[in-house]
BAFI-3210 file (N, C-alpha, C; in Angstrom, 3 decimals, decimal comma, padded with zeros to 6 digits):
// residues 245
n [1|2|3|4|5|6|7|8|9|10|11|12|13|14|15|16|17|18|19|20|21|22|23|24|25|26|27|28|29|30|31|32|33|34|35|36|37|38|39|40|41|42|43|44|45|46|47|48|49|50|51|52|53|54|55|56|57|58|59|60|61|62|63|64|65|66|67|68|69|70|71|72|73|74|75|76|77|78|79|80|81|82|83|84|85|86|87|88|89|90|91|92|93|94|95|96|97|98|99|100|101|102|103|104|105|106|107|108|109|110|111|112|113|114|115|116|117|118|119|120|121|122|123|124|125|126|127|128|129|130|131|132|133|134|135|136|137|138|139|140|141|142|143|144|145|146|147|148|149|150|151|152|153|154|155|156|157|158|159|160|161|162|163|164|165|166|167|168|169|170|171|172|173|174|175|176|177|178|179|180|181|182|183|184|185|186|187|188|189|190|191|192|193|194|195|196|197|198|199|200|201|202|203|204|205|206|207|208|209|210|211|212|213|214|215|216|217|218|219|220|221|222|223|224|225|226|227|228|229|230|231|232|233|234|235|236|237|238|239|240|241|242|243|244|245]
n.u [113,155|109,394|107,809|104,591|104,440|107,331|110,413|112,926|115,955|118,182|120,851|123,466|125,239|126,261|128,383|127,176|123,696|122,841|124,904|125,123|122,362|122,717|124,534|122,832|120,927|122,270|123,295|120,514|118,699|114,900|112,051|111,306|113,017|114,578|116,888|118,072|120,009|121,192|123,549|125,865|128,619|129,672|128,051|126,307|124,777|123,249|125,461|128,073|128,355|128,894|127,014|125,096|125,016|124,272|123,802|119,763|118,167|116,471|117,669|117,661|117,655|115,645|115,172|113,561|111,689|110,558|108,409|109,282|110,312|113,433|113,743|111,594|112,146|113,061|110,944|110,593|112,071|110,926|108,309|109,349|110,489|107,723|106,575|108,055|107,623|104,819|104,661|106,198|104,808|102,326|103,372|104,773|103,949|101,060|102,246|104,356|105,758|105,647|107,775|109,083|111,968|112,973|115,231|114,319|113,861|113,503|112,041|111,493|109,930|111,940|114,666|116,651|115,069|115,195|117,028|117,072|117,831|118,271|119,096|120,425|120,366|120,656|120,210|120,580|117,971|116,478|115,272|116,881|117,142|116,174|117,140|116,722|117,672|116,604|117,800|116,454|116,027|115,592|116,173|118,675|120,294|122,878|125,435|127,455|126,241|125,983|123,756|120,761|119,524|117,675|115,602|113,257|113,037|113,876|111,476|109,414|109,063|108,986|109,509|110,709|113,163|112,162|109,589|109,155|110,041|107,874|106,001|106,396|107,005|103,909|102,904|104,729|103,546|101,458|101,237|102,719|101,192|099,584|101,004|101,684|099,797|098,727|100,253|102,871|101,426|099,146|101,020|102,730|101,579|100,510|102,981|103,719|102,295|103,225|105,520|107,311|107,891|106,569|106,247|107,571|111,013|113,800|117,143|118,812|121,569|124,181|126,618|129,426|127,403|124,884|121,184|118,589|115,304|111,543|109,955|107,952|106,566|106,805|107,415|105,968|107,528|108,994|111,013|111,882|110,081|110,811|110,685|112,358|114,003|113,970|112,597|110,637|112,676|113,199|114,312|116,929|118,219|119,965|121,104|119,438|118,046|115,595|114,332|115,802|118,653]
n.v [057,524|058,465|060,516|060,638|059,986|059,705|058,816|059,150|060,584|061,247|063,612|064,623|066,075|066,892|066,943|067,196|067,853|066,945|066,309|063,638|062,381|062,218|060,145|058,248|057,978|057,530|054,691|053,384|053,803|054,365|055,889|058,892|059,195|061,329|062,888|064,575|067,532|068,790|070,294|071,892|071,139|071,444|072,836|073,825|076,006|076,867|077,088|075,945|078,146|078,709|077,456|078,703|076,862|076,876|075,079|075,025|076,040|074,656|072,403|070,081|067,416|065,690|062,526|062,122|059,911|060,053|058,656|060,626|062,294|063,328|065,724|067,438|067,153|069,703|071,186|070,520|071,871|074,354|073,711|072,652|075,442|077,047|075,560|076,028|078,405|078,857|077,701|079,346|081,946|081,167|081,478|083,875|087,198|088,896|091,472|090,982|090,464|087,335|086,598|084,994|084,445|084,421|081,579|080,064|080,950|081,536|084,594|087,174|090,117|091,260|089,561|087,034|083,981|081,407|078,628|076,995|073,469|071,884|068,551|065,911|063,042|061,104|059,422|058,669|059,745|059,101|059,850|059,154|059,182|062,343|064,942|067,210|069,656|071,974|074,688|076,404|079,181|079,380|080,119|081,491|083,816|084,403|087,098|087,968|088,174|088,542|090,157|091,023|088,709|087,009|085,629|083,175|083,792|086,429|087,749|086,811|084,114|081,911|078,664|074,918|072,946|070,491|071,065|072,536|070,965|068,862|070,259|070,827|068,564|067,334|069,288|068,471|065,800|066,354|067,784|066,453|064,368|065,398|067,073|064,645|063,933|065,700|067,480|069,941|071,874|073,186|074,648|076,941|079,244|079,207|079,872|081,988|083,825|085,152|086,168|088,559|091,766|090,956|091,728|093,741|095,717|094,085|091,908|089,767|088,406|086,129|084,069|085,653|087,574|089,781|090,054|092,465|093,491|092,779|091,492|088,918|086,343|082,932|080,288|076,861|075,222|076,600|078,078|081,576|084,067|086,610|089,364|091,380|093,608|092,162|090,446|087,532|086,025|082,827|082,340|079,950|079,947|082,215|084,761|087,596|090,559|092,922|095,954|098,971|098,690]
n.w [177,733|176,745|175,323|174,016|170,784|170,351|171,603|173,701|174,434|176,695|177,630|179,905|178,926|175,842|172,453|170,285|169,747|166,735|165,449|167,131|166,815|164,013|163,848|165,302|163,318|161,286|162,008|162,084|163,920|164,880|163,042|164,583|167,097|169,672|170,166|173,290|174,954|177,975|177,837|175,747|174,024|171,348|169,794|166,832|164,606|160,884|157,913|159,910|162,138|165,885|168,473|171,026|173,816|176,831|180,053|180,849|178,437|175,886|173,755|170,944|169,090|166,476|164,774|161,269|159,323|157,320|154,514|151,481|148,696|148,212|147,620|149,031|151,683|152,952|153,915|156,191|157,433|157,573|158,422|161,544|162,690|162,278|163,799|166,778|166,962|166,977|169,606|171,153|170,461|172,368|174,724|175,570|176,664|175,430|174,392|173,474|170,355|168,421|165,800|162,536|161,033|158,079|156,896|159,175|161,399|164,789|166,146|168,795|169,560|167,611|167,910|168,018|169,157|168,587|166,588|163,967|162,184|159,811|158,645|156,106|155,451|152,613|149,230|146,643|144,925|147,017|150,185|153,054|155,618|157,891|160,086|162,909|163,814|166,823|168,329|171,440|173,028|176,786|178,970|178,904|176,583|174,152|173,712|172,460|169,395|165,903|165,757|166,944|170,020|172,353|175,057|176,703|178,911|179,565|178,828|180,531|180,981|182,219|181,953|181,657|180,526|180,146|180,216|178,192|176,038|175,548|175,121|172,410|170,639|171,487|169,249|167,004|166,701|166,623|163,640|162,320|160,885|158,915|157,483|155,872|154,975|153,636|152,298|151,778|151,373|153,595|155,010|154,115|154,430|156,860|158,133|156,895|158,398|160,708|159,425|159,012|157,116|154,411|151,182|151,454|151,059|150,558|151,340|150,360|150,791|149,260|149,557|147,994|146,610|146,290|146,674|145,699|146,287|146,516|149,180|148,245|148,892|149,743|147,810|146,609|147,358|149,982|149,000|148,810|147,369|145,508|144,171|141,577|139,390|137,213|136,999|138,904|141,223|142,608|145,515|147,814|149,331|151,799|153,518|154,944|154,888|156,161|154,629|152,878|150,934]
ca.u [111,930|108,629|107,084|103,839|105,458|108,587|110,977|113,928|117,688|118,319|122,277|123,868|126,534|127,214|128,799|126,005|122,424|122,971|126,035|124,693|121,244|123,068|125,411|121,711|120,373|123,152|123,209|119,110|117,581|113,789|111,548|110,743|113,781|115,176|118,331|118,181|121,006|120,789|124,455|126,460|130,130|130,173|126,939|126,322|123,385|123,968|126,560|128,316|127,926|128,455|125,536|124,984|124,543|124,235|122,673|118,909|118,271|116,125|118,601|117,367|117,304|114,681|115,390|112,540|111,875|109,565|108,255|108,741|111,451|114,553|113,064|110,657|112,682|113,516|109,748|109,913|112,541|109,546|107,524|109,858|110,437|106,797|106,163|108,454|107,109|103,722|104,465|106,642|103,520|101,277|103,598|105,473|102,566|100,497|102,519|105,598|105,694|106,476|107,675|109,843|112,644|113,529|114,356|114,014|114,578|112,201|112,342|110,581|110,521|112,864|115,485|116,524|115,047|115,630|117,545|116,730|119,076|117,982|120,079|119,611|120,935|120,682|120,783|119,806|116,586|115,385|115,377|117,029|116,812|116,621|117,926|116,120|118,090|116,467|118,140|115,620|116,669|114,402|116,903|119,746|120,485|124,164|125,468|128,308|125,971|126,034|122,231|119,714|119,583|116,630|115,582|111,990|112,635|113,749|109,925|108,626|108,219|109,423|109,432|111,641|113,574|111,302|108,332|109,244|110,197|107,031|105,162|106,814|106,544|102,702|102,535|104,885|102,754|100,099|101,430|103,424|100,074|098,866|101,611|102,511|098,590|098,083|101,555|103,319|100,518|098,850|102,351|103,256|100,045|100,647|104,153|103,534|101,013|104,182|106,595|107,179|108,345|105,528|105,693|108,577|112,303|114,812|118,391|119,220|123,040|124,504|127,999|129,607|126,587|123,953|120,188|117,417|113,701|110,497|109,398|106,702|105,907|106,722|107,191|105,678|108,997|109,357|111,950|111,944|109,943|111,429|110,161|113,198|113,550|114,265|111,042|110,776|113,132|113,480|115,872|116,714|119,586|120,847|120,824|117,823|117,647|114,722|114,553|115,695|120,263]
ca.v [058,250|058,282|061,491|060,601|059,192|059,851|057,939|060,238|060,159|062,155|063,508|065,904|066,837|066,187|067,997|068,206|066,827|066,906|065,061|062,556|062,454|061,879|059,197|057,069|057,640|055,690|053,256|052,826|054,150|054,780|057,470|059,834|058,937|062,513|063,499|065,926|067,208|069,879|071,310|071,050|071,788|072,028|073,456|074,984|076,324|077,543|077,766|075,527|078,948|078,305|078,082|079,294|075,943|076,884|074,481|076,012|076,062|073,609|071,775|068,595|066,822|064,880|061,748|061,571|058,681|060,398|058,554|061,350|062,703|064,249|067,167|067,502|067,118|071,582|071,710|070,141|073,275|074,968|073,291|072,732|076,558|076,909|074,776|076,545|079,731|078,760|077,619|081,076|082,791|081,015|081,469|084,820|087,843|089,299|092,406|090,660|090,041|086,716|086,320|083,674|085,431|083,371|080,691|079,162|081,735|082,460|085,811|087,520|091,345|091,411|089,737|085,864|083,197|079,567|078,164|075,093|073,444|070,445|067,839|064,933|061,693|060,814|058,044|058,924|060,387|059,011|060,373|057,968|060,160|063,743|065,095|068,853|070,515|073,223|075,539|077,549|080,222|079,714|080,824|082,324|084,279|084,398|088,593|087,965|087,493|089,816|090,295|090,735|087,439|087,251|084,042|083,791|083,948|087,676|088,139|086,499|082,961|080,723|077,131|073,689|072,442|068,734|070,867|072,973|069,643|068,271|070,989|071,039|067,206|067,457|069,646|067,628|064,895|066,645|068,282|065,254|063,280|066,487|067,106|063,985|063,605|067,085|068,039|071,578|073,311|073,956|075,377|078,261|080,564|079,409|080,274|083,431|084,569|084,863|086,593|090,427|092,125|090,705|093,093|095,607|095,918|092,443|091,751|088,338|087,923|084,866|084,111|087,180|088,516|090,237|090,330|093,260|093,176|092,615|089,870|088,531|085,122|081,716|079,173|075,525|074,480|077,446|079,097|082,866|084,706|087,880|090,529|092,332|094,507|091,096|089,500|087,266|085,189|081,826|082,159|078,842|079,917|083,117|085,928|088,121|091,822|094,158|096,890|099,533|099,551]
ca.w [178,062|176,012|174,941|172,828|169,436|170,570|172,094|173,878|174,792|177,391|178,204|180,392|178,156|174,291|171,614|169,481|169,325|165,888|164,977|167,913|166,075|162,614|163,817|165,751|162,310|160,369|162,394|161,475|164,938|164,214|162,905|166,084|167,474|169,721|171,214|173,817|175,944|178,666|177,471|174,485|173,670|169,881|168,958|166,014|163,647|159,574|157,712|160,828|163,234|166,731|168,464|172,280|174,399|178,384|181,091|180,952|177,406|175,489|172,666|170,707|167,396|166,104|163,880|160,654|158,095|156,119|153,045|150,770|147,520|149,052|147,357|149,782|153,038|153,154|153,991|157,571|158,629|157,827|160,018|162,412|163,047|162,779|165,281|167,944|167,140|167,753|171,160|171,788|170,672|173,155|176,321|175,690|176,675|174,012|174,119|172,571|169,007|167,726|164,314|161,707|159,877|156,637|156,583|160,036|162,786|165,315|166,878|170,071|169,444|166,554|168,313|167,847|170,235|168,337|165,307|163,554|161,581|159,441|157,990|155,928|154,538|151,151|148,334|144,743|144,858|148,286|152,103|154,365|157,190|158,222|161,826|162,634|165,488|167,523|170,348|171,910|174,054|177,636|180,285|178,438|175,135|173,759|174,482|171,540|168,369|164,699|166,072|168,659|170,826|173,429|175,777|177,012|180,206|179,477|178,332|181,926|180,765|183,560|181,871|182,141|178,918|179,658|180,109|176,643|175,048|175,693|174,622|171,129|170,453|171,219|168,027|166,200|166,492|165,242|162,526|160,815|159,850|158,351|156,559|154,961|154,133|152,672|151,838|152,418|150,981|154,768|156,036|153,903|154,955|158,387|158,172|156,279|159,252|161,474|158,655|158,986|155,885|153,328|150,394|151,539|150,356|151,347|150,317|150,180|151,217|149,164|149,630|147,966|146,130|146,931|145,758|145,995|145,764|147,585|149,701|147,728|149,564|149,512|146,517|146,747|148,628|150,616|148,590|149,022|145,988|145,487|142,844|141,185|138,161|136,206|137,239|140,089|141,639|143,666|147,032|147,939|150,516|151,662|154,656|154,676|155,349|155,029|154,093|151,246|151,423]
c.u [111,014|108,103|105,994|104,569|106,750|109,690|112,739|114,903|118,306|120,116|122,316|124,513|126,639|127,670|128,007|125,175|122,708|123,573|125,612|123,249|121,710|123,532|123,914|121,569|120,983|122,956|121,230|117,965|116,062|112,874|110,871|111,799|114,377|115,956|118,422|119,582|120,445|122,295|124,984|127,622|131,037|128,917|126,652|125,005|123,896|125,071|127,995|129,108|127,668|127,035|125,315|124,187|124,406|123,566|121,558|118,001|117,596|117,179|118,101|117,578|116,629|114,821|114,065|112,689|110,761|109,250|108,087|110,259|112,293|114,077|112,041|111,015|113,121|112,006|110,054|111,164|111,881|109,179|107,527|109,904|109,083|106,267|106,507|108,071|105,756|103,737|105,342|105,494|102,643|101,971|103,857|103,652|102,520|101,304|103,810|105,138|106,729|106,993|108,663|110,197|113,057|114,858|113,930|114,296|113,825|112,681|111,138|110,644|111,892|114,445|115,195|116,556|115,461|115,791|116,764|117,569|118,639|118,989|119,526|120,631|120,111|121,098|120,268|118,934|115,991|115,930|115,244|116,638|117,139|116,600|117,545|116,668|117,073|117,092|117,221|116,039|116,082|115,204|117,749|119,951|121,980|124,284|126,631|127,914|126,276|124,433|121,784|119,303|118,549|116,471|114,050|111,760|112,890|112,607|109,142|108,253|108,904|109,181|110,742|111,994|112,450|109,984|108,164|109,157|108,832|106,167|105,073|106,501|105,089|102,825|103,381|104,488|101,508|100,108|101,777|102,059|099,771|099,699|101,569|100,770|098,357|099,118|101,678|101,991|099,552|099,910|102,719|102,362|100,543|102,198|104,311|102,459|101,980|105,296|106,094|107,966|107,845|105,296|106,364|110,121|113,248|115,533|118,815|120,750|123,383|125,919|128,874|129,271|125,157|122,449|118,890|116,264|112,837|110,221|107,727|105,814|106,544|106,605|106,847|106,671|109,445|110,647|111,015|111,552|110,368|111,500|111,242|113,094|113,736|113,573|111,217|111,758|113,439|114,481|115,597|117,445|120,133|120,725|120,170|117,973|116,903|115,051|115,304|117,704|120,353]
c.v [058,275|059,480|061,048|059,826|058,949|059,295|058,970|059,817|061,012|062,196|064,516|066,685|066,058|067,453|068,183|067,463|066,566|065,961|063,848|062,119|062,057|060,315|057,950|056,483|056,582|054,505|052,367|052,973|054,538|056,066|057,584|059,560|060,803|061,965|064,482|066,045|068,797|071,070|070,505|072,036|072,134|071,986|073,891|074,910|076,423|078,013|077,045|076,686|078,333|078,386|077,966|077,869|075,824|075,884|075,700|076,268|074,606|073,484|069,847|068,517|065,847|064,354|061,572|060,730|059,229|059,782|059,805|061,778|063,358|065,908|068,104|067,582|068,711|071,724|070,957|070,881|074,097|074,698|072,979|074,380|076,883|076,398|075,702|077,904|080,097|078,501|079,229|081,727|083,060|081,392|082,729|085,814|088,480|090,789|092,180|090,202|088,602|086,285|084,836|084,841|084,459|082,959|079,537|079,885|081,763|083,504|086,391|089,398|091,823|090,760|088,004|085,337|081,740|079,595|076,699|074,555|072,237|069,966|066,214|063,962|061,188|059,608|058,135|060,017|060,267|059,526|059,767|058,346|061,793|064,350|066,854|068,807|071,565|073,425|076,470|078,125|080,319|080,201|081,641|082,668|084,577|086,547|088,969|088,032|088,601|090,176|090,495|089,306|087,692|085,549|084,308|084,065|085,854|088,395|087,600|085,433|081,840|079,446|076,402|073,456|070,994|069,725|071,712|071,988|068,909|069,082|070,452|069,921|067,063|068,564|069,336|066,894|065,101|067,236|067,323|064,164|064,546|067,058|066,211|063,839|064,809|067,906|069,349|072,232|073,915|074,933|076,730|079,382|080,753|080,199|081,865|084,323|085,105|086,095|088,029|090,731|091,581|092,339|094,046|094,533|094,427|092,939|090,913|088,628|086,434|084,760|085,825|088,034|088,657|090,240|091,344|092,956|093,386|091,711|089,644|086,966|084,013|080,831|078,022|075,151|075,060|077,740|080,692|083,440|086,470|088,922|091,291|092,882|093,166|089,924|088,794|086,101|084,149|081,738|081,048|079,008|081,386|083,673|086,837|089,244|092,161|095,270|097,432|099,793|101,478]
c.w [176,833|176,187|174,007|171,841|169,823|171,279|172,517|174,823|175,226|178,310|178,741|179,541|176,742|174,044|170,926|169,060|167,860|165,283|166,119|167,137|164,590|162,627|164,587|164,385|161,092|160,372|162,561|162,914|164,282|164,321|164,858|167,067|168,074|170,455|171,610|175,114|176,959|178,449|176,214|174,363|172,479|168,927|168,101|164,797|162,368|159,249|159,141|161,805|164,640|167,763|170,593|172,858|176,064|179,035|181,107|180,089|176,854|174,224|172,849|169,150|167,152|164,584|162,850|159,716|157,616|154,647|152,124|149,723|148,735|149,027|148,229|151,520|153,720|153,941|155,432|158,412|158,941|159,197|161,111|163,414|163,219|164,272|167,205|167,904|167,366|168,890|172,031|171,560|171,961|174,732|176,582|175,993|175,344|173,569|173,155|171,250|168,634|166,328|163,663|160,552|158,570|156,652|157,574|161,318|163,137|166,385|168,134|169,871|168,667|166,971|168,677|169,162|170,014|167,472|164,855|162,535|161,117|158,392|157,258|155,355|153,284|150,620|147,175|144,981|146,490|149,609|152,794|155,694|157,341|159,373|161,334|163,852|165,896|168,589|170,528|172,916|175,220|178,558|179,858|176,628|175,683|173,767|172,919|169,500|167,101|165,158|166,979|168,868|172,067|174,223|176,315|178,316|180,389|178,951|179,517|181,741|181,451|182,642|182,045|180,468|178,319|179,110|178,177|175,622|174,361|174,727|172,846|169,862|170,413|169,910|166,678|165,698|166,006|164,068|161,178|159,860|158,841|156,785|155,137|154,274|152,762|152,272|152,314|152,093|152,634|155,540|155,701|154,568|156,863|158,929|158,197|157,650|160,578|160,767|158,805|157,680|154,281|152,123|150,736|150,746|151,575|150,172|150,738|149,994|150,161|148,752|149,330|147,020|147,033|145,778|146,213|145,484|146,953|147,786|148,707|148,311|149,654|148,209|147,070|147,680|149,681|150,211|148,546|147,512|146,361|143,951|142,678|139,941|136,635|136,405|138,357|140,217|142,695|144,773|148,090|149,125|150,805|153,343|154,186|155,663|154,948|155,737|153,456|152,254|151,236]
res [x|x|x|x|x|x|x|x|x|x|x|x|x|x|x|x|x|x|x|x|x|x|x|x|x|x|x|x|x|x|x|x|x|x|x|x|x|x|x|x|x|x|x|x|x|x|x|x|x|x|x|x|x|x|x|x|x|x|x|x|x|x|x|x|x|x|x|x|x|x|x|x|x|x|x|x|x|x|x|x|x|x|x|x|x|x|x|x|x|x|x|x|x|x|x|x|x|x|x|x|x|x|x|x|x|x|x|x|x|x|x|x|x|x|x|x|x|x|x|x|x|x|x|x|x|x|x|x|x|x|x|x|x|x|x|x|x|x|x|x|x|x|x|x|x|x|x|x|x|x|x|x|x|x|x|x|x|x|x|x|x|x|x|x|x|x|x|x|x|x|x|x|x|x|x|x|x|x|x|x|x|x|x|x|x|x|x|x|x|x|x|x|x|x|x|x|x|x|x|x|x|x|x|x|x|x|x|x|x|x|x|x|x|x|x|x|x|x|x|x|x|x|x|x|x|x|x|x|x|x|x|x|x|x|x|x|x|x|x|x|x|x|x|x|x]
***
């Protein structure tokens, strides 16, 4: 199937767009290359967290060849999550709040609707390929999670996984020229216009320490700046609470 740029690989059943999306990319499938399935049997988001795969449910991964440093490949989870949280914006009603919890969640009323999960292949310095999962939640949210879990159809938003797919891809395709022309610097603002907890109390989770402070914004790469009593610091990776323990 052909979406716009896209060129798509459509299954009933895998184990995981992901690892199916990794293993095209080896073998040298090309940029815009997706894998979508309508279920999946070994799903999983961060931290390899299972990840809630029902018939109902949009789940894909999208193959990129980005000319750009490896260094540079963290910035299109960004804009990946972006992306799906602009189209939850536009469908969910204006009474719901949509936000983007750090560093790729998007939420509906404080309460998670899609993961994104990017992965990449490597070789020195350069970015052979990088594979961005999303599960978006449209018919069913998981009942088992450490969190609030929502789906949009529990907000009144009747859509199809193709017609979601579709959606998402049209602003892929317009985002990736934009990007690679004008680099991250359009994404953080947009990102940040989305983020709740700008300027209050966060505690960055990382393995088995912990870090306090205030959200202060975004760094060039979208690491997490965070104002503590020992000046500010870069959070490249962690779990993200606000407010004051």
């Amino acid at each position: 199937m052909r979406i716009g740029a896209f060129d798509v690989e459509h299954h009933a059943l895998l184990g995981s767009t992901n690892e199916t999306a990794k293993q095209r990319a080896e073998l040298g499938c090309p940029h815009g290359t997706v894998i979508w399935a309508d279920e999946q049997t070994a799903g999983h988001g961060r931290y390899g967290r299972p990840w809630h795969s029902p018939p109902g449910n949009l789940l894909f991964s999208v193959v990129l060849r980005p000319s750009v440093p490896v260094s540079r490949g963290v910035e299109l989870g960004f804009l990946v999550a972006l992306i799906v949280a602009e189209y939850a914006a536009e469908v969910v009603p204006h009474s719901a709040s949509v936000t983007l919890k750090w560093p790729n969640d998007v939420q509906v009323d404080d309460a998670k609707v899609a993961g994104v999960l990017p992965e990449a292949g490597t070789s020195d310095t350069a970015l052979n390929w990088l594979v961005i999962g999303v599960g978006l939640n449209l018919a069913n949210a998981p009942t088992d999670t450490p969190y609030p879990a929502t789906s949009l159809r529990a907000h009144g938003v009747a859509t199809t996984p193709e017609q979601a797919l579709r959606a998402f891809l049209a602003r892929l395709e317009h985002w990736l020229p934009r990007w690679e022309n004008e680099g991250f610097g359009p994404v953080p603002d947009t990102w940040l216009a989305f983020a709740p907890g700008l300027g209050t109390d966060v505690t960055v989770t990382m393995g088995d320490r912990q870090q306090h402070g205030v959200f202060n914004g975004l760094d060039a790469d979208g690491a997490m700046l965070l104002a503590t009593a020992d000046g500010t610091r870069r959070i490249s990776a962690g779990e993200v609470k606000f407010g004051s323990m």
